[in-house]
FIPAGU-768329 format. One record per residue (C-alpha): x, y, z. Coordinates in Angstrom, 2 decimals. Example, Ala and Ser with C-alpha at 12.3 -4.5 7.8 and 13.67 -1.06 7.14 Angstrom:
<xx: 12.30	yy: -4.50	zz: 7.80>
<xx: 13.67	yy: -1.06	zz: 7.14>
***
This chain:
<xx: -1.15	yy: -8.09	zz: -16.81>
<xx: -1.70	yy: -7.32	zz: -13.17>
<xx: -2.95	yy: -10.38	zz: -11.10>
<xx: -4.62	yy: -9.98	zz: -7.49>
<xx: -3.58	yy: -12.62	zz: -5.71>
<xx: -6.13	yy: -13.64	zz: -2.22>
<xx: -5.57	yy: -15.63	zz: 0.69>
<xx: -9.22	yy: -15.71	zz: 1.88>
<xx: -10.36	yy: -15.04	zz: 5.08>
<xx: -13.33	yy: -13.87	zz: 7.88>
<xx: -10.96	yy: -12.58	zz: 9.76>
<xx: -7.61	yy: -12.04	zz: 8.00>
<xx: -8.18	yy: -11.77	zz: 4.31>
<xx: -4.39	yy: -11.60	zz: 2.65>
<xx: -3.84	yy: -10.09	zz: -0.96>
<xx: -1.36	yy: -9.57	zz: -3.14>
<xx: -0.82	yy: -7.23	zz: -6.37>
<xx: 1.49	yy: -8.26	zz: -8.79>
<xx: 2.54	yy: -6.97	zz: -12.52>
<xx: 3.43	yy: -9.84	zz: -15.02>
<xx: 5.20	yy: -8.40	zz: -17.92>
<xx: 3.60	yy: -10.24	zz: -21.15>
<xx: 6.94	yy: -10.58	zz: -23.47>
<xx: 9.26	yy: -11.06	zz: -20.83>
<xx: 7.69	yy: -13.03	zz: -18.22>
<xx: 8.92	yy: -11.12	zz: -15.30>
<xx: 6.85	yy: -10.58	zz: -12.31>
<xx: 6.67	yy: -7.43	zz: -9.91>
<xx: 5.27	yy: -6.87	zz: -6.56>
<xx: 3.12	yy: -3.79	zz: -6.91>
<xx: 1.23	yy: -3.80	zz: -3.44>
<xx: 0.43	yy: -6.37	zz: -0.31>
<xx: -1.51	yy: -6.60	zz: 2.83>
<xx: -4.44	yy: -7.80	zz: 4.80>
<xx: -8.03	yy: -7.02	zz: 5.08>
<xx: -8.45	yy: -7.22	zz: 8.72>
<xx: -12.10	yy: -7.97	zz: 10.80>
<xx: -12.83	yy: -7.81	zz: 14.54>
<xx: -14.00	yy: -10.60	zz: 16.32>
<xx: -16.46	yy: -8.13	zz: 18.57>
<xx: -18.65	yy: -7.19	zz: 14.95>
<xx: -20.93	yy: -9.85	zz: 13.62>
<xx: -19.98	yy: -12.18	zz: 11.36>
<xx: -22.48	yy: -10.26	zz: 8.66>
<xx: -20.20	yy: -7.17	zz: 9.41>
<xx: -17.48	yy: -9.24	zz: 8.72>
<xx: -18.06	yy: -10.42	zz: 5.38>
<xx: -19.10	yy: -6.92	zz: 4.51>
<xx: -15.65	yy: -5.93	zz: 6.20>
<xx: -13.88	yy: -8.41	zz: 3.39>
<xx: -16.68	yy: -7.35	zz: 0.62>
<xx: -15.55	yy: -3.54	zz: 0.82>
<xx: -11.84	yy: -4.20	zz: 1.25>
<xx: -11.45	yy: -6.55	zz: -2.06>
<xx: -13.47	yy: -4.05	zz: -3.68>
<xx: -11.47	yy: -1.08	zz: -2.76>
<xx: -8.48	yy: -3.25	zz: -3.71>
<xx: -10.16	yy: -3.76	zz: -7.50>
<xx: -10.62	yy: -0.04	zz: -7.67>
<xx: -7.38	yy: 1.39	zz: -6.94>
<xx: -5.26	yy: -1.76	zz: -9.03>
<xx: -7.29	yy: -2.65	zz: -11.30>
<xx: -6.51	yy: -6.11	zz: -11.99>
<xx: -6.76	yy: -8.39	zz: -15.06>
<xx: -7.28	yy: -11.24	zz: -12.78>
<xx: -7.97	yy: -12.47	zz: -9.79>
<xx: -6.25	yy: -15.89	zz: -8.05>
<xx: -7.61	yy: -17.05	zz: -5.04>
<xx: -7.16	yy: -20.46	zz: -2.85>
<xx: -9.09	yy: -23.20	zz: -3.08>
<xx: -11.12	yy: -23.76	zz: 0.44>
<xx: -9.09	yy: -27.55	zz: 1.17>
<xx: -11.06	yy: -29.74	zz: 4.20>
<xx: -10.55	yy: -28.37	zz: 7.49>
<xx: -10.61	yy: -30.08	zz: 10.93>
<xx: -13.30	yy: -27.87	zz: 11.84>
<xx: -16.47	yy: -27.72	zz: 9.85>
<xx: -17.48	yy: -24.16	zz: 11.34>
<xx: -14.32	yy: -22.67	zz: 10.43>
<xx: -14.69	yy: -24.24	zz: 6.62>
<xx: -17.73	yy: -22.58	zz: 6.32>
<xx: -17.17	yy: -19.58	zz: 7.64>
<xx: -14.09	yy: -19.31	zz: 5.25>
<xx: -16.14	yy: -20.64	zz: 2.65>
<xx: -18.38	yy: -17.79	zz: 3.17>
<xx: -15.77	yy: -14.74	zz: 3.26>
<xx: -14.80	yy: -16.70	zz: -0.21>
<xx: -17.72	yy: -16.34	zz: -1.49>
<xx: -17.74	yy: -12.70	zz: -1.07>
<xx: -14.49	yy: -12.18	zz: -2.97>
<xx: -16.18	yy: -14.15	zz: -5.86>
<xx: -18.99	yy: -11.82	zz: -5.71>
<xx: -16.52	yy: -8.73	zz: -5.53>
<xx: -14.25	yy: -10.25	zz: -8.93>
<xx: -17.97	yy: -11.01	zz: -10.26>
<xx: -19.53	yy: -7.63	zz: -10.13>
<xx: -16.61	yy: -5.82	zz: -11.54>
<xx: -16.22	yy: -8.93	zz: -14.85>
<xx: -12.94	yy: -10.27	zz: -13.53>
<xx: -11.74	yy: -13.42	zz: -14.73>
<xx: -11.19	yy: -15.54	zz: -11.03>
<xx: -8.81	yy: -18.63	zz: -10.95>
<xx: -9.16	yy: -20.61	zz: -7.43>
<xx: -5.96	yy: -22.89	zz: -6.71>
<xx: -5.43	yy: -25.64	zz: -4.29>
<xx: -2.62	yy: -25.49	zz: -1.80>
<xx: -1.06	yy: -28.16	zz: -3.68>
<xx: -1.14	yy: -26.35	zz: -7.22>
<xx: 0.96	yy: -23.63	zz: -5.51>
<xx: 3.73	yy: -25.86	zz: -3.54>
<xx: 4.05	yy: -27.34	zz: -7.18>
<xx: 4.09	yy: -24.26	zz: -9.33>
<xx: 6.57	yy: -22.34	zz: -6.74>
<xx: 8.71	yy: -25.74	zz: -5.54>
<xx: 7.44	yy: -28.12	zz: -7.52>
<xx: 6.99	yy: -30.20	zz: -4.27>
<xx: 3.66	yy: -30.85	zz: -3.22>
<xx: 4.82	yy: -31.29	zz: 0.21>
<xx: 6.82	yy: -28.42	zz: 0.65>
<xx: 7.11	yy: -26.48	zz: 3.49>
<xx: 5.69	yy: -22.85	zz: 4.49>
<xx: 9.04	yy: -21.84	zz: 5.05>
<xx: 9.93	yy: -23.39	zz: 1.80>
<xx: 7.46	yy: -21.21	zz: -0.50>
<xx: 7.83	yy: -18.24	zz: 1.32>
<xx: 11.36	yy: -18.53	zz: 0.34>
<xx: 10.80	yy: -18.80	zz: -2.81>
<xx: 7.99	yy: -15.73	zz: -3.11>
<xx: 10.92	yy: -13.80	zz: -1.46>
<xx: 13.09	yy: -14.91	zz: -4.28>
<xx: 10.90	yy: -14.91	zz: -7.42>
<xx: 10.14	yy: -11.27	zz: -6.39>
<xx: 13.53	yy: -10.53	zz: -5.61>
<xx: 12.58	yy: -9.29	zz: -1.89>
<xx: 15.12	yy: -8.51	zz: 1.04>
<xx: 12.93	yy: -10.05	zz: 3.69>
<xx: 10.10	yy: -12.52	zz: 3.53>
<xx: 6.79	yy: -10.74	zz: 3.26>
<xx: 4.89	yy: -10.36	zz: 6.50>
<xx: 1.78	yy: -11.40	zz: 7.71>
<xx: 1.66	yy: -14.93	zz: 6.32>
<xx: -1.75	yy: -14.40	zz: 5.02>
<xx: -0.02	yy: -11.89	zz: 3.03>
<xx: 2.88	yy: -13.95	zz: 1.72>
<xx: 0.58	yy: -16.96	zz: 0.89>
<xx: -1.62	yy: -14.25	zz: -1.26>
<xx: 1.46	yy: -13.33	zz: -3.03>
<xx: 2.39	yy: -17.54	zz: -3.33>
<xx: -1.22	yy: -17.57	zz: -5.11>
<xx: -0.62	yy: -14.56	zz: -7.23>
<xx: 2.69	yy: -16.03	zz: -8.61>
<xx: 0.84	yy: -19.58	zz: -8.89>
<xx: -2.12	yy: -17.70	zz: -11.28>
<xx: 1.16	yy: -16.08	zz: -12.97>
<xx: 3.14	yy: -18.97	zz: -14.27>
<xx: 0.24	yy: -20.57	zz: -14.75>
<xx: -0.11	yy: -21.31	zz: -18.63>
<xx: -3.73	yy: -20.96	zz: -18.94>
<xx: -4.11	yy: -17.25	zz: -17.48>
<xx: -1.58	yy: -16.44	zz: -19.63>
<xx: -3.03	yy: -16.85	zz: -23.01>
***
């Protein structure tokens, strides 16, 4: 099963491609980045910026499924929406193409990876480095907390029935 893991964004979008071998369990980094928008375009631009990106990202993988965070209260409204928004544009991407979408809260995936709900950023990035058996800890953050989702939707009993 391949899972496409997202750390939504309007102006850093982070993703994640990850193999899950069905008998064994055993999870392997394919591919990860960032979708990238400029403040300079308008914010329709931008969403269309995300739109095309996660769509691209479909084509070429392929994935199964799709794992995305949950949009958690922010201390500014604007930046909730706006978020909300580029969210909403990933849903429509995983939508058109019949993908099964899972959103998770930051909680579920301290839990699933630490099984801390308070743990650290350091913390789970530590542990995405070491459930994919990585030299370094995966860079930009946005990146490494779509791969923390990915692995979340992975050893995540549901999605894997």
């Amino acid at each position: 099963m391949i899972i496409l893991g997202i750390d939504p964004g309007y102006a850093i979008t982070g993703y994640a491609i990850i193999k899950v071998d069905s008998k064994t369990k055993v999870i392997t980094l394919i591919d990860y980045g960032c979708i990238f928008s400029y403040p300079k375009d308008i914010f329709p631009k931008r969403l269309l910026i995300v739109f095309n990106g996660i769509k691209d990202i479909i084509k070429k993988h392929k994935p199964d499924k799709i794992a995305i965070e949950h949009i958690y209260f922010a201390k500014n409204a604007k930046t909730a929406i706006k978020v909300s928004e580029a969210r909403g544009v990933i849903t429509l991407a995983a939508a058109i193409e019949n993908i099964d979408i899972f959103g998770f809260t930051p909680l579920q995936v301290k839990q699933a990876l630490t099984g801390y709900g308070r743990a650290t950023k350091s913390q789970i990035q530590q542990m995405v480095k070491n459930v994919l058996k990585l030299k370094d800890i995966p860079r930009p953050d946005d990146a490494a907390d779509a791969l923390a989702i990915a692995i979340t939707c992975a050893q995540t009993n549901q999605v894997l029935r």
